[in-house]
Structure formats: structure tokens, C-alpha cells
N, C-alpha and C positions, 0 to 999 in steps of 0.2 A: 240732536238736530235733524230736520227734515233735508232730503238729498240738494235742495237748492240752493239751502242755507251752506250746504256742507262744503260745496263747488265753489259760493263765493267768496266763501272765506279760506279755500287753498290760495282761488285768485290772486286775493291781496291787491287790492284795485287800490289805484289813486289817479290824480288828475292831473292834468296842465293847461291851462287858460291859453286857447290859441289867441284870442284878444275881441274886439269887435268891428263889426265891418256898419258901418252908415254908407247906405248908394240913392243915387237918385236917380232920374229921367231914365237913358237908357242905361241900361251896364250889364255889365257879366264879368264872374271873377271866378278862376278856377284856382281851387288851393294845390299845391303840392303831393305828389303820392305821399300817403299816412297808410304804415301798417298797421298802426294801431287805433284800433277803434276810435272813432268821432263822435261825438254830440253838438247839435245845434242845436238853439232858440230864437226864434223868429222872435223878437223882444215889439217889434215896431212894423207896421206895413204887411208887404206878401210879396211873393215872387216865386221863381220855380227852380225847383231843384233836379240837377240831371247827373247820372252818371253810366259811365261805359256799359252799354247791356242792359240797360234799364231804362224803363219807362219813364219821363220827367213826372214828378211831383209838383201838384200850386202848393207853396206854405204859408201861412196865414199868420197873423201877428197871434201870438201865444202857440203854436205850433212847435212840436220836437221833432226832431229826425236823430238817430242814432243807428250810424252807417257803421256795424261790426264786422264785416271786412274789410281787407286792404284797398283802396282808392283814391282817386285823384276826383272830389266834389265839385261841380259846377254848380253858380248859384248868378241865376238872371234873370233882368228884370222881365222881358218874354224871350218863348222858344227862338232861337235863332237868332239873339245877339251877340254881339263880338265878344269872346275872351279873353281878360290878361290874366298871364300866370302872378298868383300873390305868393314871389317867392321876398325872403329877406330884403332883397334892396329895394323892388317894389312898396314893399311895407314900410322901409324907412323914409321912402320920398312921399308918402301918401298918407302919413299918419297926423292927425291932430286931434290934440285933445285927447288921447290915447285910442282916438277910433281911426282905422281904416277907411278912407274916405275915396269911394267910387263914384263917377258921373258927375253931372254938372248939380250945384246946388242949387242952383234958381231953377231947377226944372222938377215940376211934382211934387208929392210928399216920398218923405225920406221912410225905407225898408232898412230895418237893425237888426243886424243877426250877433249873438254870443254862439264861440265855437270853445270845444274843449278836445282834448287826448283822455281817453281810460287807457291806463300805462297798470299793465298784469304784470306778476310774477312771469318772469319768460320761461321757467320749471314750469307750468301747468298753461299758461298761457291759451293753449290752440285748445283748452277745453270751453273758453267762450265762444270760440268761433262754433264748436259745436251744437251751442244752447241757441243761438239769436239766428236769427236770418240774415240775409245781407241788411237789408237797410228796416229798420222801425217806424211809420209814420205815426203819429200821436196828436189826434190834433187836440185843441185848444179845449175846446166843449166836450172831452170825454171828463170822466173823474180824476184818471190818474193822471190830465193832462195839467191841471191846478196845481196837483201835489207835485208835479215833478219841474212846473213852475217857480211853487215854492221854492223846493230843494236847489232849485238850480241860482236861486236869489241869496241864499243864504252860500250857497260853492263860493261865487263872488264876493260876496263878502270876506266871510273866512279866507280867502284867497288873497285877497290886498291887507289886511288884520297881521299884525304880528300879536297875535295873543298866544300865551301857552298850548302844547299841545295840538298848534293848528293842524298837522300834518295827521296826527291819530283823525282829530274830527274831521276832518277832508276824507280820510281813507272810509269813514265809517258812512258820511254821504255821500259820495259815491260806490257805496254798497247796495245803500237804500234804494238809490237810483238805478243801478244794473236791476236789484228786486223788483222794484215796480215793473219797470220794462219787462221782465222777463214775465213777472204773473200776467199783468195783460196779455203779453202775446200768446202765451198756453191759452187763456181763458176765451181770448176774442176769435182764433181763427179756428173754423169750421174742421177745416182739414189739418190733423197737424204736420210736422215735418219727423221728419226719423229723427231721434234722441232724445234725452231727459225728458222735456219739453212734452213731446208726444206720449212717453210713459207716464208723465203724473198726470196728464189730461186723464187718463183712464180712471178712473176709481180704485179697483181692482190691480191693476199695475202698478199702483200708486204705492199699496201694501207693500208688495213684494220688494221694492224699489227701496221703501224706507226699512224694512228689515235688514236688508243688505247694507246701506250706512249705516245702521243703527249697530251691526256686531258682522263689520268687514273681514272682523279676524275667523270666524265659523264656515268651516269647508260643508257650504252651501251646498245641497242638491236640488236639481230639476223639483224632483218630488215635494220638499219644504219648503219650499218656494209659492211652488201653485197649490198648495196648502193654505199657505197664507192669503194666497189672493182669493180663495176658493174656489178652485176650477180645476177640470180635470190637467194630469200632466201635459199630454199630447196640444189641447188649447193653450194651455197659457205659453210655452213654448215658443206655438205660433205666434199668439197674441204680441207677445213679448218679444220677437224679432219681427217684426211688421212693423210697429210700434216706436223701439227702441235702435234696431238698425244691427242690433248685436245679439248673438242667445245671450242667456242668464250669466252661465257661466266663463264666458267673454268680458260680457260689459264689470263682473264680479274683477276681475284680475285685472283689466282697464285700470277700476279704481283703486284696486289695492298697489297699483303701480304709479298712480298718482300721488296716492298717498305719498309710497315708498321714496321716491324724488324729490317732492318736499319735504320728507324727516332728513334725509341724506344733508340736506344745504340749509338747513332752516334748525335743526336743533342740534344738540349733543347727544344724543342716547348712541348706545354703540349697536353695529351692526345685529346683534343676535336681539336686542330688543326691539329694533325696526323690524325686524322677520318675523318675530311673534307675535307683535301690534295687527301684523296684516295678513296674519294667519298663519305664517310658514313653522313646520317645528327645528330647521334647524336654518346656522345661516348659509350652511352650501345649498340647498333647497333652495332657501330665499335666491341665492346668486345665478342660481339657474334658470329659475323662473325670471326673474328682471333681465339677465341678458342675453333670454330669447326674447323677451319683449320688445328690450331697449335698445338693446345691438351692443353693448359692454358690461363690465362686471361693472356693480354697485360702487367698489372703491374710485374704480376708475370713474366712473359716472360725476363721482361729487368733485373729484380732481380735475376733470377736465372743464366743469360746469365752473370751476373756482379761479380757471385758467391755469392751472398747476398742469406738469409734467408729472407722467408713470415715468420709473426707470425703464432706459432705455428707449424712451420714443424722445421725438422729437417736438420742438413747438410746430415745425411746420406741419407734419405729419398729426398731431394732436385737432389744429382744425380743420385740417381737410376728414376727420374721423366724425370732428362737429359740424361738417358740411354736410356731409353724408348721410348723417342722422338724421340733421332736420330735413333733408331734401326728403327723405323718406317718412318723416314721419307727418309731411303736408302732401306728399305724394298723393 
């Protein structure tokens, strides 16, 4: 699999249908803080999208937006009308017909937006945050903006369907859908951003890049690396942290520690087969390396991620160890 493919499917994406909002005349509805990624589709009408530190967006009927940071979305009919918060009880007094119903209806044509969650594996999670920028515009008249149209006609569906298997198919289009977004944004911005994203832009990096997923477990040098991408060591080096945000040999143990986090909670293999998988020759090696990375040993890692206690610690003490972590490892 090529590195993009390789990232979404540690993901493990699926969805949840925040529901539909129908507004008219004036309005403004800000939703709730979401850590987890959002997508919109302007299904009906346009209006303008704002959030904290950011420039408002117009979206246009067929229009995506896919906000991969944490935020609280405002969505108005213009700059500078009033906002209610759409928490819970808001939605229960304001819904009919299963839409969210803003503003007066005798005034105007009505703007539809469909909202959803991309709900990650929270083991790899903050590796999306890495790939996407904060917010995606997409508008309607691009190509991918049709196909992800489609995909997002067919979420809905499958979504209210009690058919076999709904949840594999949902996880597998919202895979699609993270792809799409994600090749456009490599393909379409001039400049790219530090990560993945930025390295497969390159041609050349591109190589190097899928080497490294291709046989994670092979202790990588500078030297066979910029081999493969064809360029002297001292360049690709450069190239490749300007580019990528990390050296080679970084972004290498990165993912072999990605890896390693999902085999811990996600299969059965035992520890000395997980270490060989991702390169290490023994599992004290392997232990070492993951908890300088990670901030604790492997066993503990999966036990605490399972909400289990090590002997001798505590539960309190246990998540304030998983506070700690994440605080740093978003730091």
C-alpha cells in the first residue's frame, strides 16, 4: 500500500450524522465545540461559514467544508448575524421533519446544510490532524466536489438503512471520503504544508516515502533512502525535512511507533512479534525505543489504553499518566 493508503486505514474512520439544519431569512447557528473532525454539505442555497481565527467562507449549494481541527462552526445567513448555540435542547425544540429548523420560514429561499463527525481510532488519531489543514473548502464545480457529493448521498443512506454490514460500508466510505479530500489538497495547493501531504507532493520524496511503508521493519539509512529518490544524501535530507517537517530517520520511528500502538490494542500477536514487524531485533529494544517515544513500557501502554491497572499503581494515578501523555503528545 502506498503511505496514504497505509495512514487511513491505521485511522479506522467512521462517522456520525450530526443531522440537518433547513434556515431561512436571517439566522446564524453555531454548533457545539467538536474535537473531532467535521464535514459539511451545503445540500440547498449558500451562506457563510466562520470560525475562531479564520477568515468566513461563502458556501454555495453543493459546497463541502471539512473542518479537521477542534472547533465550535458558525454557519450564517450574512457576516454579523446573531448566533444561537445548537446544543441538545436547542435541537429538541427546533427540529421537524428531522431537520433543524432556523429563522423564519416565510422569509427567502431556504439554505440545507448535512453535518457529520469522522470518529478515528483515538491510538493514532492526531495522525489526521497532521495530514489536513484546518478547514478544506471544496467547492461544488471542482471534480472531487461531485464524487464527494455522491459519497456523502450514499453515507446518508447507508446511515438510516439497517442493511447487513452497514458499519464496515460506512467505515469504508468514509475512507474514500478522508482520500478524496486528502489527494485534492496535496494536488491543488501551490505551497504545501510540513507532513505527508507535502512529501508525496514531491515526486522524488514520494519514492522514498513509499519505501519506508513498504518494508518499515528495514533499518533505513540516510544513504538508501536518497538512493531511492535519486539524489545526493546531503539534498534529500534537506529536501525531506523542509518538506516532511521531520528527518528520515524521525518520521521512520514515527511510524513504526504508530504502527506499534495499533498492533498492541488492535491484534493478538505477542510482544517479540510486534518488535520484529517494525523492525526491532529484540523486545527489550523494541521497549526502549517505544518508551522513549511514548513515555511508558509497551505493556503498560496497551493496559492503560484498555483502562486496566499495572500492579501497584493506581486508577487515579493511571490517568493522570494518560493526561500527561496526551497533553504532550498535542503539545
Amino acid at each position: 500500500m502506498d503511505p496514504l493508503t497505509d495512514i487511513i486505514a491505521l485511522l479506522r474512520p467512521k462517522t456520525l450524522l450530526l443531522g440537518n439544519l433547513a434556515a431561512t431569512g436571517e439566522w446564524g447557528i453555531r454548533s457545539p465545540y467538536q474535537t473531532d473532525p467535521t464535514f459539511y454539505l451545503v445540500t440547498e442555497g449558500e451562506c457563510w461559514f466562520q470560525a475562531e481565527n479564520a477568515d468566513a467562507v461563502r458556501l454555495c449549494a453543493g459546497d463541502y467544508l471539512l473542518a479537521a481541527q477542534p472547533c465550535s462552526a458558525c454557519f450564517v445567513s450574512h457576516i454579523g448575524a446573531k448566533l444561537v448555540l445548537s446544543d441538545a435542547e436547542f435541537k429538541e425544540r427546533n427540529t421537524i421533519d428531522n431537520e433543524v429548523r432556523v429563522g423564519s420560514r416565510t422569509e427567502g429561499p431556504t439554505t440545507r446544510i448535512l453535518g457529520g463527525l469522522i470518529i478515528c481510532d483515538p491510538v493514532n488519531a492526531d495522525l489526521l490532524f497532521g495530514l489536513l489543514p484546518r478547514f478544506t473548502h471544496i467547492r461544488a464545480a471542482e471534480d472531487v466536489g461531485e464524487r464527494l457529493a455522491g459519497l456523502m448521498r450514499i453515507i446518508v443512506d447507508e446511515t438510516h438503512a439497517a442493511r447487513p454490514a452497514r458499519d464496515m460500508v460506512l467505515s469504508r466510505l468514509i475512507e474514500v471520503m478522508l482520500i478524496e479530500t486528502l489527494r485534492r489538497d496535496g494536488a491543488q495547493r501551490a505551497s504545501q504544508p510540513q507532513g505527508l501531504l507535502g512529501g508525496l507532493a514531491d515526486p522524488q520524496l514520494a519514492k522514498a516515502l513509499t519505501h519506508i511503508h513498504s518494508n518499515v521493519g528495514r533499518a533505513w539509512t540516510i544513504a538508501e533512502l536518497a538512493k531511492t529518490a535519486g539524489m545526493s544524501r546531503s539534498r534529500f535530507a534537506r529536501r525531506f525535512v523542509d518538506a516532511v517537517g521531520a528527518a528520515p530517520v524521525e518520521y521512520l520511528l514515527a511510524w513504526r511507533m504508530a504502527l506499534a500502538k495499533d498492533a498492541l490494542l488492535h491484534s493478538q500477536k505477542p510482544l517479540s512479534q510486534i518488535a520484529a514487524d517494525v523492525g526491532y531485533q529484540s523486545p527489550s529494544a523494541f521497549s526502549t525505543a517505544f518508551s522513549g517515544k511514548v513515555g511508558c513500557a509497551p505493556t503498560q501502554y496497551a493496559a492503560r489504553s484498555r483502562g486496566e491497572t499495572m500492579p501497584g499503581e493506581t486508577r487515579a494515578g493511571m490517568q493522570s499518566n494518560l493526561r500527561m501523555r496526551s497533553a504532550q503528545s498535542t503539545g
